[in-house]
C-alpha positions in Angstrom: 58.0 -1.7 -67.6 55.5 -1.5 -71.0 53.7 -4.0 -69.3 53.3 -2.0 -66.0 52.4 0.9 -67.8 49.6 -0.8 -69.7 48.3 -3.0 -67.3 47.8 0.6 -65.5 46.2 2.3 -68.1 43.4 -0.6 -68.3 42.6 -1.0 -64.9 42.1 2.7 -64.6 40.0 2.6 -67.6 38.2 -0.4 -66.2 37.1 1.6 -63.3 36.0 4.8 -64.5 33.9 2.7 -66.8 32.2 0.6 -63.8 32.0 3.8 -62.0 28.2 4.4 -62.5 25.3 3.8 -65.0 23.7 6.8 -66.5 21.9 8.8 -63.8 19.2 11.5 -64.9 19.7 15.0 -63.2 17.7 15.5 -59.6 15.6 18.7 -60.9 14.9 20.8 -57.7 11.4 21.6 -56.6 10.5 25.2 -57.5 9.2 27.4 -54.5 6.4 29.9 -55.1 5.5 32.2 -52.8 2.5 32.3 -51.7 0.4 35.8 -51.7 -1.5 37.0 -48.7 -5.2 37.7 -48.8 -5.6 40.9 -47.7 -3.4 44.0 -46.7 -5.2 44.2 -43.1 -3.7 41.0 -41.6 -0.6 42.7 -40.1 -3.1 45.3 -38.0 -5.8 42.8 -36.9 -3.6 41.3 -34.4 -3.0 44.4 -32.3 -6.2 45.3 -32.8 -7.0 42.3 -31.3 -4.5 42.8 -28.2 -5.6 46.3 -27.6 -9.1 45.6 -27.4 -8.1 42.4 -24.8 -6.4 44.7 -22.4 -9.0 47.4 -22.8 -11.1 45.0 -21.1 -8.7 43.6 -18.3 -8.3 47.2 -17.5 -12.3 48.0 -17.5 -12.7 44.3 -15.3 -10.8 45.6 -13.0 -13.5 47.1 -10.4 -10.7 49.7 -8.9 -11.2 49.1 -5.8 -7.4 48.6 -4.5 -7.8 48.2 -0.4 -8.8 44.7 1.2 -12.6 44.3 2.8 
């Protein structure tokens, strides 16, 4: 049974010293933000829009009924 017993004890100290070699930690990437430029970038799309549909509406001609 002493034999069974340390013939255990070895081979599980045999494997968890196979296990692995040393490994170095995996450092994680750090993440900046990055800043916008200006403060007026959220307004110049609408702006943008706006002005588009101000001129579908002005292209228009008005002029509803068929010739």
């Amino acid at each position: 049974m002493k034999k069974i017993a340390l013939a255990t004890a070895l081979s599980l100290a045999a494997t968890s010293a196979f296990a692995g070699g040393v490994v170095e930690p995996a450092m994680e990437p750090e993440v900046v933000a990055a800043k916008t430029s200006s403060s007026s970038g959220g307004i110049l799309i609408p702006l943008l829009l706006l002005i588009v549909v101000a001129a579908a509406i002005a292209s228009s001609g008005g002029s509803d009924t068929p010739t």
